[in-house]
C-alpha positions in Angstrom: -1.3 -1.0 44.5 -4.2 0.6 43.0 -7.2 -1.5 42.4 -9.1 -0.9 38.8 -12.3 -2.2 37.3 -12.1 -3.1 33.4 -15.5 -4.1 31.7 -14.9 -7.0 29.1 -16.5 -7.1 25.9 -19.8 -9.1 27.2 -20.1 -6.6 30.1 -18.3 -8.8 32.7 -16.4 -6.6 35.0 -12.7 -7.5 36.2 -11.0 -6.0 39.2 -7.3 -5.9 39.7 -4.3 -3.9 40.2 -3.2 -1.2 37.8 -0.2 -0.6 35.7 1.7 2.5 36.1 1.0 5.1 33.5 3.9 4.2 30.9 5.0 7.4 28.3 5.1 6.4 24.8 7.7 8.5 22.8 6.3 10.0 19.7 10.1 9.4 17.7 10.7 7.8 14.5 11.5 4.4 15.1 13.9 2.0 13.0 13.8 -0.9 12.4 15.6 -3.4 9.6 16.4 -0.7 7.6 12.7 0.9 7.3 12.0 4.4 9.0 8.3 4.3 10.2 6.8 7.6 10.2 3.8 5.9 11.4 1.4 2.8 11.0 1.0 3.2 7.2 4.1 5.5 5.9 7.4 3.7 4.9 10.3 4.9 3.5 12.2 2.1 1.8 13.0 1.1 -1.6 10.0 0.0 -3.6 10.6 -1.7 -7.4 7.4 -3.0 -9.0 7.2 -4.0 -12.9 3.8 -4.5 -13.6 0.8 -3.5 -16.3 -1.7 -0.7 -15.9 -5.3 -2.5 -15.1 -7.0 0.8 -13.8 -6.8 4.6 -15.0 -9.1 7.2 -12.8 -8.5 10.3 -15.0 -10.1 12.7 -12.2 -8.0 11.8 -9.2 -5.0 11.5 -11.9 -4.3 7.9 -10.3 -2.8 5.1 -12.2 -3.5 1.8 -10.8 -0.7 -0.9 -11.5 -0.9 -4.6 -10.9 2.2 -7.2 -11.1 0.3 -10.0 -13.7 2.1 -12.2 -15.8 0.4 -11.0 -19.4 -1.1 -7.6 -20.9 -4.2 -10.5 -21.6 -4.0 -10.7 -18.3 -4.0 -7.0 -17.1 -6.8 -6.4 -19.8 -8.5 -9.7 -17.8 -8.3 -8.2 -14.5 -9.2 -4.9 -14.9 -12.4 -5.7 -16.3 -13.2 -8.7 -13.0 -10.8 -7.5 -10.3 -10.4 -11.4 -10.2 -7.5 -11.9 -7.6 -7.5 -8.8 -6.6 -6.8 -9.4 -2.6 -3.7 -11.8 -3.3 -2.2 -9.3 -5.3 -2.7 -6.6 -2.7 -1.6 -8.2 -0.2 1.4 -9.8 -1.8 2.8 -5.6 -2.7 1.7 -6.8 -6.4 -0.9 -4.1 -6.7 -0.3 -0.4 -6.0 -1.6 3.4 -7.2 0.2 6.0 -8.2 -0.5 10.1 -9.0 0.4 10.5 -12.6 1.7 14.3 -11.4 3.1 14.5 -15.2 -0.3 14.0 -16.9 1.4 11.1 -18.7 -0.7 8.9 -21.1 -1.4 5.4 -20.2 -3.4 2.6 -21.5 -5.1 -0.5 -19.9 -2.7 -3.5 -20.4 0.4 -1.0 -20.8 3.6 -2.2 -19.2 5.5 -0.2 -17.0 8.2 -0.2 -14.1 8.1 1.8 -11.0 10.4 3.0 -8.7 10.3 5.4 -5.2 12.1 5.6 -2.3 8.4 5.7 -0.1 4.9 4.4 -0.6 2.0 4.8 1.8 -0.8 2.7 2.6 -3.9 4.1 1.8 -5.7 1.4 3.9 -5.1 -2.5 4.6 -4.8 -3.2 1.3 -3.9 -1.2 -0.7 -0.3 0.9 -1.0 0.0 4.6 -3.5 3.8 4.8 -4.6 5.3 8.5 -3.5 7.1 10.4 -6.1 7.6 7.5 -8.3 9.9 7.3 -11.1 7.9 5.6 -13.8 9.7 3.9 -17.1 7.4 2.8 -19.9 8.7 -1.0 -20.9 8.4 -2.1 -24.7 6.1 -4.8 -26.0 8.5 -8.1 -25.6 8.6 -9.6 -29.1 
């Protein structure tokens, strides 16, 4: 067996015997239904109905987060309050408004795509998204 040294994280060394080298296959994996193209890619269904809290007219990217109210759409995109829970519950998300479609702050709107990406920990940007404008509920 060959011996190796490893140096720990305080600068401790460890000696011991060595692994073989193991390939790692560069395929797509699947798994329950979702085709990982790699640590943030997906390509499954995504739904989301939600209100627009964020518009960024240079990038062309329409922020949307799953609230319960336009007041509170209006609410959070002035604070960001609760931002984290929503992100990390899929209740927040981005989109590239490719067809230069007007939206307003507190506007309601579904979303639907086949893929979404995630642009870090957080936060995911829907793919070619199919995006309905919802009427205000009487």
């Amino acid at each position: 067996m060959k011996k190796c040294a490893v140096i720990g994280a305080l600068g401790i060394v460890f000696f011991g015997g060595c692994l073989p080298e193991v390939e790692i296959s560069k395929s797509k994996v699947t798994y329950n239904g979702i085709q990982q193209k790699d640590s943030f890619s997906h390509v499954k269904a995504f739904d989301l109905t939600g209100y627009v809290v964020g518009i960024h007219k240079n990038s062309n990217i329409i922020e949307v987060a799953n609230v319960e109210t336009k007041e509170a759409a209006i609410e959070f995109s002035e604070k960001r309050n609760d931002f984290i829970n929503l992100a990390v519950e899929d209740k927040f998300v981005l989109f590239e408004n490719e067809d230069n479609e007007e939206y307003e702050i507190g506007e309601k709107i579904k979303i639907s795509a086949d893929k979404t990406e995630r642009i870090n920990h957080l936060i995911k940007i829907v793919i070619d998204p199919a995006v309905t404008k919802l009427t205000a509920e009487k």
